[in-house]
C-alpha positions in Angstrom: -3.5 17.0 24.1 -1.6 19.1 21.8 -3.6 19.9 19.1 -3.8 23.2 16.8 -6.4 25.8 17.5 -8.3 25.6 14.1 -9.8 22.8 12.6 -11.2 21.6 9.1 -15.0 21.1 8.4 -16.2 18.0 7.6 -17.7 17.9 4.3 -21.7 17.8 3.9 -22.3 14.6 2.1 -23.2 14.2 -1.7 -26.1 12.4 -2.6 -25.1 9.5 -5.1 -25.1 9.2 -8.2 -26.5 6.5 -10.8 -23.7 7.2 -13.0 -20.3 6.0 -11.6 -17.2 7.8 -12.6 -13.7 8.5 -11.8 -14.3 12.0 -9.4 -11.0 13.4 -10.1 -11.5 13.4 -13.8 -10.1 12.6 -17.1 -7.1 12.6 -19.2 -6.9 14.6 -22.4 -6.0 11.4 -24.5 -6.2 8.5 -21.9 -9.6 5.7 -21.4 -12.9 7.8 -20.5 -15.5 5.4 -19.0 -18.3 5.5 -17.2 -20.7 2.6 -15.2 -24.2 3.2 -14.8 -26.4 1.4 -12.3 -30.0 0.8 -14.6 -31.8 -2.4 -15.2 -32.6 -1.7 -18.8 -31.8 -4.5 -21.2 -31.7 -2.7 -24.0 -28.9 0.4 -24.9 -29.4 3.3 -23.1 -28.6 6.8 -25.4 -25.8 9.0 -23.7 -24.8 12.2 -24.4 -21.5 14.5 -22.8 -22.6 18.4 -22.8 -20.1 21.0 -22.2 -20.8 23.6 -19.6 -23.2 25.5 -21.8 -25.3 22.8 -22.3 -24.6 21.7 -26.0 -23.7 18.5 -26.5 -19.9 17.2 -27.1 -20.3 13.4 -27.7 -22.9 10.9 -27.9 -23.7 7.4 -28.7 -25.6 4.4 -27.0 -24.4 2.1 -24.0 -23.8 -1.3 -23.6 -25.6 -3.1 -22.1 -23.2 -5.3 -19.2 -26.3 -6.7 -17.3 -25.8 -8.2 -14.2 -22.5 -7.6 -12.6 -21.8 -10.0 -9.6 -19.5 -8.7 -8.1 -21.3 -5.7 -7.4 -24.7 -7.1 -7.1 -25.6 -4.8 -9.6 -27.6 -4.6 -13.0 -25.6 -1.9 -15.1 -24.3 -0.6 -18.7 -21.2 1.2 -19.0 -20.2 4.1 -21.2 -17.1 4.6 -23.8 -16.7 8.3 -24.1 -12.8 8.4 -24.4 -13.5 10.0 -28.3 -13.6 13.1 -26.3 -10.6 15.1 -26.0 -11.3 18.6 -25.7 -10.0 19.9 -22.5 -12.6 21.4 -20.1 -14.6 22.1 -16.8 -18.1 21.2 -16.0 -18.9 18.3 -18.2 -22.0 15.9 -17.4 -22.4 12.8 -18.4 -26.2 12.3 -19.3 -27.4 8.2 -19.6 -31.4 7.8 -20.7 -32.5 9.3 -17.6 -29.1 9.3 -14.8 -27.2 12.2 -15.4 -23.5 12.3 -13.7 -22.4 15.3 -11.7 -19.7 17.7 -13.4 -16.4 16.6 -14.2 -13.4 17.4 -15.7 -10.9 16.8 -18.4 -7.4 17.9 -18.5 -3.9 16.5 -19.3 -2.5 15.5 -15.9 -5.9 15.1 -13.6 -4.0 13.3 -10.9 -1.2 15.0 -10.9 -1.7 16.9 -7.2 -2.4 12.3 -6.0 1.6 11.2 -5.6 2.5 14.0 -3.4 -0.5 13.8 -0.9 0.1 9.9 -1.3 3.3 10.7 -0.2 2.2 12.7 2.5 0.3 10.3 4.2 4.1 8.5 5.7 5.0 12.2 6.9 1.9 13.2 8.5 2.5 9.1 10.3 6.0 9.1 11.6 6.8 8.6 14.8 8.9 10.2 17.1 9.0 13.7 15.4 6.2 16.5 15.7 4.4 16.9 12.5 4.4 20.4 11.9 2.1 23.1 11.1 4.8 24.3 8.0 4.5 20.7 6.3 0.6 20.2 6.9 -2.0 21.3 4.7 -4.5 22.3 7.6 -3.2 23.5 11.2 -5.6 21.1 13.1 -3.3 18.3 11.4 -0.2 19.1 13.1 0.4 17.4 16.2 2.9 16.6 19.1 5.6 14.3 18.7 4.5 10.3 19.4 7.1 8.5 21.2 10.4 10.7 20.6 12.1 8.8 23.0 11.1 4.8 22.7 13.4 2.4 24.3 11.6 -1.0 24.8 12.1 -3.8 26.4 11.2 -6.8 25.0 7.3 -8.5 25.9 7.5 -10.9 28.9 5.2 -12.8 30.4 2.1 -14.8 29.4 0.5 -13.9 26.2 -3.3 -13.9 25.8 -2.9 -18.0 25.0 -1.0 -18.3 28.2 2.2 -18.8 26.7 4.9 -17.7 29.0 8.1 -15.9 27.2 11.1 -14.5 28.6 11.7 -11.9 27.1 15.2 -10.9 26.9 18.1 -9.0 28.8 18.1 -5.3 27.1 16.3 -2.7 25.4 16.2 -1.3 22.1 16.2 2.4 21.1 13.5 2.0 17.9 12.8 5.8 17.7 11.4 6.7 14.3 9.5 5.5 11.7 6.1 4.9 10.6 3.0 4.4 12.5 1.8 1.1 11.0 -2.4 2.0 9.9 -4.7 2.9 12.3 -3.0 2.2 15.6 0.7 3.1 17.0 2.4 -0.5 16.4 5.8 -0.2 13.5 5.7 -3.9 12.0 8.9 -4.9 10.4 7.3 -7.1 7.4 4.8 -4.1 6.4 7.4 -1.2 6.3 9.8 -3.7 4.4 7.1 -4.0 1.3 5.6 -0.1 1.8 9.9 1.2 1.5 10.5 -1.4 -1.0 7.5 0.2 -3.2 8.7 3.8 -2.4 11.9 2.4 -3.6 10.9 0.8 -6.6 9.0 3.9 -7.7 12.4 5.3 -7.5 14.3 2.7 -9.1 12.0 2.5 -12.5 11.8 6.1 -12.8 16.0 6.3 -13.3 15.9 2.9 -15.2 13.2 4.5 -17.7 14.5 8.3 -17.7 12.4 10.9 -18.7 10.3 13.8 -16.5 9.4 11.3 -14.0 12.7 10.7 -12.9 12.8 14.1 -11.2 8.9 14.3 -10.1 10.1 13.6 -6.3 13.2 16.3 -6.5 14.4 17.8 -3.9 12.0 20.4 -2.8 9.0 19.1 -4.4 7.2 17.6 -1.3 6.6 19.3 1.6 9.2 17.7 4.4 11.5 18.9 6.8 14.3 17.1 4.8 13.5 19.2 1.3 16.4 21.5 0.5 19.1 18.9 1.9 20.0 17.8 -1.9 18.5 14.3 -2.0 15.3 13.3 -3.5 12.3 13.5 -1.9 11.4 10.6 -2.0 14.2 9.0 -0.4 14.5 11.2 2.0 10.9 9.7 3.3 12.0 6.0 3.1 14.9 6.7 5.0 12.6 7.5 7.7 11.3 4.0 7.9 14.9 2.4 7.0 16.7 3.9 10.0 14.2 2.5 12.1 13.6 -1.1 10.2 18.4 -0.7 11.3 17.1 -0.5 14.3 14.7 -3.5 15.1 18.3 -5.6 14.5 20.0 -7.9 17.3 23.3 -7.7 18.4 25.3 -10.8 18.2 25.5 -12.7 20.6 21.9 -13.0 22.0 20.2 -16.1 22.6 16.3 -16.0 22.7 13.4 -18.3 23.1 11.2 -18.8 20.0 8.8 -20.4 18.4 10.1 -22.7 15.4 8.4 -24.3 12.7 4.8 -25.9 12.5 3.4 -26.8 15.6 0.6 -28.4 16.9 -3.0 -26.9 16.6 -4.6 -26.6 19.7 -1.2 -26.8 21.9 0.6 -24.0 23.9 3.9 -23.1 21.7 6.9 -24.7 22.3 10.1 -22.2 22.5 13.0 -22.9 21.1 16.5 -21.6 22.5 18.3 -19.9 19.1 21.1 -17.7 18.5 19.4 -14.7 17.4 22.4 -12.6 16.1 21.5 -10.4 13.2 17.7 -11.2 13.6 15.2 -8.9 13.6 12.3 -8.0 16.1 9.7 -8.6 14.4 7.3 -5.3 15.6 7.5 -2.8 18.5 3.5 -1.7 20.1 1.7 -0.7 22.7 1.7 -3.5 25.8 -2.7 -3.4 24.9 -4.9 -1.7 23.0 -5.3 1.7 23.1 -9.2 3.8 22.4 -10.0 6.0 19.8 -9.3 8.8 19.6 -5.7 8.8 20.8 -2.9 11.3 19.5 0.2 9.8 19.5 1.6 12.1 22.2 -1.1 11.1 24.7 -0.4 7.4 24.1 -0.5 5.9 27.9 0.5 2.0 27.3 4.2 0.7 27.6 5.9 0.3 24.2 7.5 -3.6 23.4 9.0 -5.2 21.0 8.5 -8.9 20.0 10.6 -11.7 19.5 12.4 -11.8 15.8 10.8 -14.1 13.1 12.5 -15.3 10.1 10.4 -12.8 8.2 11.1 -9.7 10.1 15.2 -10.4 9.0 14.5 -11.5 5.5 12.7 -7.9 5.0 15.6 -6.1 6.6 17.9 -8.0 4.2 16.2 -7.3 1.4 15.5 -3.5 2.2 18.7 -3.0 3.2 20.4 -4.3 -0.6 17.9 -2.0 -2.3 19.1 0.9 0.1 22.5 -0.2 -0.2 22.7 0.2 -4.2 20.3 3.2 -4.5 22.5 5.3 -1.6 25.7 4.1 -2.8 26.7 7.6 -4.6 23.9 9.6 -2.6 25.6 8.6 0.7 28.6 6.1 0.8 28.1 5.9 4.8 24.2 4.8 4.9 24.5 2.7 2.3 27.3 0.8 3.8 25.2 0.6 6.7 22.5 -0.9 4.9 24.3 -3.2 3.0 26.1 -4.9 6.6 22.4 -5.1 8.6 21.3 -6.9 4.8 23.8 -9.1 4.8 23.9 -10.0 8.4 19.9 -10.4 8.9 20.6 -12.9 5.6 22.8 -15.1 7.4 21.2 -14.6 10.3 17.8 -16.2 8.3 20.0 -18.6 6.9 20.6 -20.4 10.6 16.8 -19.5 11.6 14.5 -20.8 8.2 11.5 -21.1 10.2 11.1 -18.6 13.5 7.2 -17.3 13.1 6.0 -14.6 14.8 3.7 -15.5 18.0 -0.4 -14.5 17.1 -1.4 -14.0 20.5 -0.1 -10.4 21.9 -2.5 -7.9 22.7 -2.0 -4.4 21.8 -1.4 -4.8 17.9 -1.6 -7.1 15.0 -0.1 -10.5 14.0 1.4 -10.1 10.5 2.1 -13.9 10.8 3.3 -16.2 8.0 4.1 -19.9 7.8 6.3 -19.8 4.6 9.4 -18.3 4.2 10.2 -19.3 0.5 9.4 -16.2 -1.0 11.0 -13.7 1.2 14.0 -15.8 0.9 13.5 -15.0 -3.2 13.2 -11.6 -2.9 16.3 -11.0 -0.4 18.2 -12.8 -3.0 17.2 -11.0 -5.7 17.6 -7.3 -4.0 21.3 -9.1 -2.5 22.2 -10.0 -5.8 21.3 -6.7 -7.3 22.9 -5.0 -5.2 26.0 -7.1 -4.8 26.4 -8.5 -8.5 27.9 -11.7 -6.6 27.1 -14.6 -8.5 27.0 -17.0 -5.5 23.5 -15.0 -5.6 22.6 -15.7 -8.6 23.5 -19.6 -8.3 21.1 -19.8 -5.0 18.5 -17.6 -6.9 18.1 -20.0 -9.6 17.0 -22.9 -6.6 14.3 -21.2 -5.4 11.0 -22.5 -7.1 9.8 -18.5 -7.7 13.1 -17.8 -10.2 11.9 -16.3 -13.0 8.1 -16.2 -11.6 5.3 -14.0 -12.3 1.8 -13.9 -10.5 0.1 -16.3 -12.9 3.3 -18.3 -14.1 2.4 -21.6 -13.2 4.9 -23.7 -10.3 7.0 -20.4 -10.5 3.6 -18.0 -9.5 4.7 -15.4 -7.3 1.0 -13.7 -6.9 0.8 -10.2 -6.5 2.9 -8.1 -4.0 1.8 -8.5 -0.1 3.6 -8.1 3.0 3.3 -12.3 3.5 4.0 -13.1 -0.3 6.7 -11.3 -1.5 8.3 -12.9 -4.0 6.6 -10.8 -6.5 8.9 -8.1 -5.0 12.2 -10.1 -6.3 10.9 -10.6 -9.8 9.9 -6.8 -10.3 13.6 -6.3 -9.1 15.0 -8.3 -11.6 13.5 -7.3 -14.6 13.5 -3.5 -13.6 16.8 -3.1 -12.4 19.8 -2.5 -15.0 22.0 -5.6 -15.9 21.1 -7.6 -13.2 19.9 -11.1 -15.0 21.5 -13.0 -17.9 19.9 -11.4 -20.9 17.7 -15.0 -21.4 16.5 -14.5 -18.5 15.7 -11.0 -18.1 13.2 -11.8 -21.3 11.6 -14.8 -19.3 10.9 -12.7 -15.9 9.7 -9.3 -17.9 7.6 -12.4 -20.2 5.9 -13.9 -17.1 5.5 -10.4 -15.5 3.5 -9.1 -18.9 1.3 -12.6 -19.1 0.0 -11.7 -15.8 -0.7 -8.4 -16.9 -2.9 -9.1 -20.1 -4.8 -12.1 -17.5 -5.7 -8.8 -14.9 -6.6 -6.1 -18.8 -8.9 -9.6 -19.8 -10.2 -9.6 -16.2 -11.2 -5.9 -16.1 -13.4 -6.3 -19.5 -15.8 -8.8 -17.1 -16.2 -6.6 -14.5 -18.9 -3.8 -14.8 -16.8 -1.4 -13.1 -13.9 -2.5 -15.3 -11.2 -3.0 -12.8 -8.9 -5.5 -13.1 -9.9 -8.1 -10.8 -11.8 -11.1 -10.6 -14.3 -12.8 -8.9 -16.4 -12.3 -5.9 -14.0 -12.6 -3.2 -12.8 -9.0 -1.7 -10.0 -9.7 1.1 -9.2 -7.1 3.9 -7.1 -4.3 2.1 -8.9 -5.1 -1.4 -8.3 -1.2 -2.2 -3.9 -1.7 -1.8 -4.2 -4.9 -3.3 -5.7 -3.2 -6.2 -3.2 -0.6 -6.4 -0.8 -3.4 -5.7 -2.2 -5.3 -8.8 -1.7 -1.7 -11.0 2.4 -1.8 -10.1 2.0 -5.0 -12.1 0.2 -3.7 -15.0 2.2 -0.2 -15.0 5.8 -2.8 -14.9 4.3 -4.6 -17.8 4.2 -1.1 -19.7 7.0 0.0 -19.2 8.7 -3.3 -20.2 6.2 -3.4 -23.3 4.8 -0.2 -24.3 1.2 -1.4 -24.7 -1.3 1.0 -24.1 -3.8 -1.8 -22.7 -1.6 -2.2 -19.4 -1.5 1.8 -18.8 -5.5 1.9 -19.5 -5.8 -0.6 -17.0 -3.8 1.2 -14.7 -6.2 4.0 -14.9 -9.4 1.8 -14.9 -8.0 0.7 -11.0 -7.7 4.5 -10.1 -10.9 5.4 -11.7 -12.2 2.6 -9.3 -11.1 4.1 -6.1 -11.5 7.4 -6.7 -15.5 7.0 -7.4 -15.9 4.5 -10.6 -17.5 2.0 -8.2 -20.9 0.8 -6.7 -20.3 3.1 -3.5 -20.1 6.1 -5.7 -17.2 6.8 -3.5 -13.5 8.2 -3.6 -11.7 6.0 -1.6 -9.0 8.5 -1.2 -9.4 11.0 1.5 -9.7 14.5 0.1 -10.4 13.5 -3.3 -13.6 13.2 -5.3 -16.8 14.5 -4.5 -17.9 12.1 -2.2 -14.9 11.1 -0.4 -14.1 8.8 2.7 -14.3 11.2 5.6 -14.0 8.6 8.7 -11.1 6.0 7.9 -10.0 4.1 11.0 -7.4 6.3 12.5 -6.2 7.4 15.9 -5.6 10.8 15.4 -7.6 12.0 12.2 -10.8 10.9 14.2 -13.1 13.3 14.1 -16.2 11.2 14.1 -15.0 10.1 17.2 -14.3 13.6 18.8 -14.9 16.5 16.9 -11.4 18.3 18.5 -9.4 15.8 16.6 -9.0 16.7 12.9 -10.7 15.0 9.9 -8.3 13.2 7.5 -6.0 15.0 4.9 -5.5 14.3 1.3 -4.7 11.3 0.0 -5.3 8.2 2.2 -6.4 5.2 0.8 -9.4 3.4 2.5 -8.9 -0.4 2.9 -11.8 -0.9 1.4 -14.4 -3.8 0.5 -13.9 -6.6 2.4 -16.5 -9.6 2.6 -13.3 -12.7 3.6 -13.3 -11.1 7.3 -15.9 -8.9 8.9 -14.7 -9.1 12.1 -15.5 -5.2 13.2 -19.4 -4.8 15.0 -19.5 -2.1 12.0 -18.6 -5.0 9.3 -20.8 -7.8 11.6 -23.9 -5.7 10.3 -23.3 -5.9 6.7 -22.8 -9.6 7.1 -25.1 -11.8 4.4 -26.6 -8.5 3.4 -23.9 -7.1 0.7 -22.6 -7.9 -2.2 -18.8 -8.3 -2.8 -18.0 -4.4 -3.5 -20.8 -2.9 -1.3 -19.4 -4.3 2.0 -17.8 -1.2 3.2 -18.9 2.0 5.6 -17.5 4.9 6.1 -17.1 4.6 9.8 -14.2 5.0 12.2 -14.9 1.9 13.8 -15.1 -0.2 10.7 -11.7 -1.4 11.1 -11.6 -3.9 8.6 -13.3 -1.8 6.2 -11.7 1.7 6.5 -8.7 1.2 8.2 -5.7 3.5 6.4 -2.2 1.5 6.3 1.2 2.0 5.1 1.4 -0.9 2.9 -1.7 0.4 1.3 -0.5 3.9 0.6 2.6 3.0 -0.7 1.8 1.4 -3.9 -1.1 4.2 -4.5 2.3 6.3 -4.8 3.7 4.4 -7.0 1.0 4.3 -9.2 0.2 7.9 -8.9 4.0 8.8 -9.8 3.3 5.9 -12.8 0.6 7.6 -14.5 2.2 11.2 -14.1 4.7 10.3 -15.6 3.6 9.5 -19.5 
């Protein structure tokens, strides 16, 4: 196993804390607030003291009471009326006292770039070198550099029998999906379509955040080539997603449309031209720990799905437009595989992907209407065609926010993406008739002030909610903040930004855990995500985790893991979590999580 000779130390655990708090620290001017877990029904007295002990601010808490989501009695604390830079703070609630923390202009400001690190230190088919890593013992041997697959044949654990098909596919590249080796088509389209995005509204909006990602400011082999950082990564990801394409000409077996529950699949002869594979894995499942390098398992990929193409064709508009002066070639490139995956989706509405291959995850979906939405909207972005346009305004999301009735598009996720079109629209220069352009930004914003009225009936004030936490409730958080930073920039109101910050204060400690959900932040951060490589619990000569992966997080819809099966009936909504390596539906690190905690990162940066 190639690994580097020296290793990082895993950090001795700090004991918790009654008083929860962002763990990074605070802004100058920005929200300053504080949960405490304490039973009392009447205010508590607080206090702030400096690092000399004399106090700074003071006042009395409120009293939230019972907090379901968290299971929780608690109060929370307003102290955002100090603004006096510093070191060393402490927080001091009747008798809880918090441990020291900060305040400074930019606090997160170091967050976007190790966000962003996270899709280096997970491509595929490169080494990840010691020059680009922040600790040796995270540089590693390349995974894969040479994948040609053939595609699955055989039975499938249902006893399905496919035929596979009559070549192979060079799909070289990319990112390594979350904790396993499997690249799935409908997760990279949403994670380079955020990357993207955080692009797109930076040039759209102007201003010092437009050149945070400049060339040379991360640390990639590509820095020094000209092109923005940033890009530079999601081209990683594109090339591949280019790949995953079929030629024309090929006929495949697939399933189509609903089918009977309870009955093998039926297979359905299509032309599959301009389709696109839907994910490439490992033929089973592989152990942990596993370096990519030491991967034994044949790699496959599976049959296309109408999905799979539309995220291709909407990827490849927004790479099209945002390349077009940067590189005329590859952005030609994209704009040919978009608009042959679109008509390719156009003869195949309904091809889902088969749920029963070992060796990786589903990442099925029954409805197509919304991918069909965004592809429009990138195509007609892109394109400025108005045959767009006309087929745009048929589709039951036009217009649609989250919350906006028959037109809800809910919040981004890699099976509802219509969300994804909307943002386009209403970010993008010139795009909509101007009508328009004030209904989608309108829609968009009511969403927004729904999630700020949420967050003021939470105790831990983020901006969700209820009492359901679904696997990946930390990215669908951060997901949620792209939605509440889009509604700033569109309106200017401070309430959207402050929301923003109350869903990083969340996972980076501000929570019932009294943890940093982000690896390498906080003082008590996740140390074990489910990972096949940084798995140290599972084998001390594999390194811990770097900076600035995002933890899945809560999850009580689908505690399937034997770590989750424990917590079963025994936790409250945000307390069903571990820090474990084998609590895959817990702590697993993905892509599609990662990507919009850049965005938001790079968001609050940037005022």
């Amino acid at each position: 196993m190639a690994l580097a000779a020296a290793f990082g130390a895993a950090q001795a655990e700090t004991e918790t804390s009654a008083v929860r708090m962002s763990q990074v620290g605070f802004e100058t001017q920005g929200p300053k607030t504080a949960t405490v877990e304490d039973r009392a029904t009447r205010p508590l007295p607080w206090r702030v003291v400096d690092r000399a002990g004399a106090n700074v601010a003071q006042g009395t808490s409120k009293v939230f009471g019972r907090d379901a989501a968290s299971g929780q009695a608690v109060h929370t604390v307003d102290f955002q009326s100090l603004q006096t830079n510093g070191e060393g703070y402490r927080l001091i609630v009747g008798s809880h006292e918090s441990r020291p923390f900060s305040i400074h202009q930019h606090p997160h400001a170091r967050l976007k770039y190790d966000a962003l690190a996270y899709f280096y230190q997970n491509r595929a088919g490169v080494p990840i070198l010691a020059d680009h890593v922040a600790r040796p013992d995270l540089a590693r041997a390349a995974g894969h550099p040479h994948e040609v697959a053939a595609c699955f044949s055989g039975a499938d654990t249902a006893g399905v029998a496919w035929p596979g098909c009559d070549y192979t596919l060079d799909v070289t590249g990319g990112w390594y999906d979350a904790g396993d080796h499997g690249k799935y088509v409908v997760n990279g389209g949403i994670s380079v379509w955020m990357l993207l995005n955080a692009y797109e509204r930076t040039v759209a909006k102007g201003g010092p955040g437009a050149s945070a990602f400049a060339d040379g400011k991360v640390d990639i082999p590509e820095a020094g080539n000209g092109v923005n950082d940033l890009l530079d990564e999601a081209r990683y990801e594109i090339e591949f997603l280019l790949k995953m394409q079929i030629a024309d000409g090929v006929k495949l077996k697939v399933p189509v449309g609903a089918q009977a529950a309870g009955q093998p699949l039926t297979l359905t002869e299509i032309d599959a031209g301009g389709m696109v594979h839907h994910k490439v894995h490992d033929a089973q499942w592989t152990g942990l720990p596993m370096a990519p390098a030491d991967d034994p398992q044949p790699r496959l990929v599976y049959p296309p799905t109408t999905a799979a193409t539309l995220n291709l064709a909407a990827v490849g508009a927004q790479c099209a437009r945002i390349w077009r002066d940067i590189d005329p070639t590859f952005a030609r490139q994209c704009l040919t595989a978009s608009q042959r995956a679109f008509r390719a989706a156009l003869r195949n509405r309904d091809v889902r992907a088969g749920e029963n291959f070992a060796g990786g995850g589903a990442y099925g979906d029954t409805d197509f209407s919304d991918e069909f939405y965004w592809a429009t909207a990138e195509l007609l972005a892109t394109t400025r065609n108005p045959a767009y346009l006309t087929a745009l305004k048929t589709s039951p999301y036009y217009l649609g926010g989250p919350l906006s009735g028959k037109s809800a598009t809910g919040d981004p996720g890699f099976s509802w993406t219509a969300s994804l079109g909307s943002l386009t629209l209403a970010t993008v220069p010139d795009v909509l008739p101007p009508e328009d352009l004030v209904t989608v930004r309108a829609n968009i914003v009511a969403a927004a002030r729904a999630y700020v009225d949420a967050g003021y009936g939470q105790g831990y004030g983020l901006p969700v909610a209820g009492e359901k936490y679904e696997w990946g409730s930390n990215g669908a958080l951060m997901s949620r903040a792209v939605i509440l930073g889009s509604a700033f920039d569109y309106t200017g109101d401070w309430n959207f930004r402050n929301a923003v910050i109350w869903s990083l204060d969340y996972v980076l400690g501000r929570n019932p855990m009294d943890r940093s959900y982000v690896t390498g932040y906080g003082d008590r951060p996740v140390q074990n995500p489910h990972h096949r490589f940084w798995a140290h619990q599972a084998d001390p000569a594999y390194p811990l985790p770097p900076a600035g992966a995002l933890s899945g997080g809560p999850n009580n819809q689908a505690m399937v893991d034997d770590v989750a099966k424990t917590l079963v009936g025994k936790c409250a909504a945000q307390t069903c979590w571990a820090d474990d390596i084998n609590a895959y539906a817990l702590n697993e690190v993905a892509i599609n999580w990662n990507a919009p905690l850049v965005w938001v990162a790079a968001f609050i940066d940037d005022h």
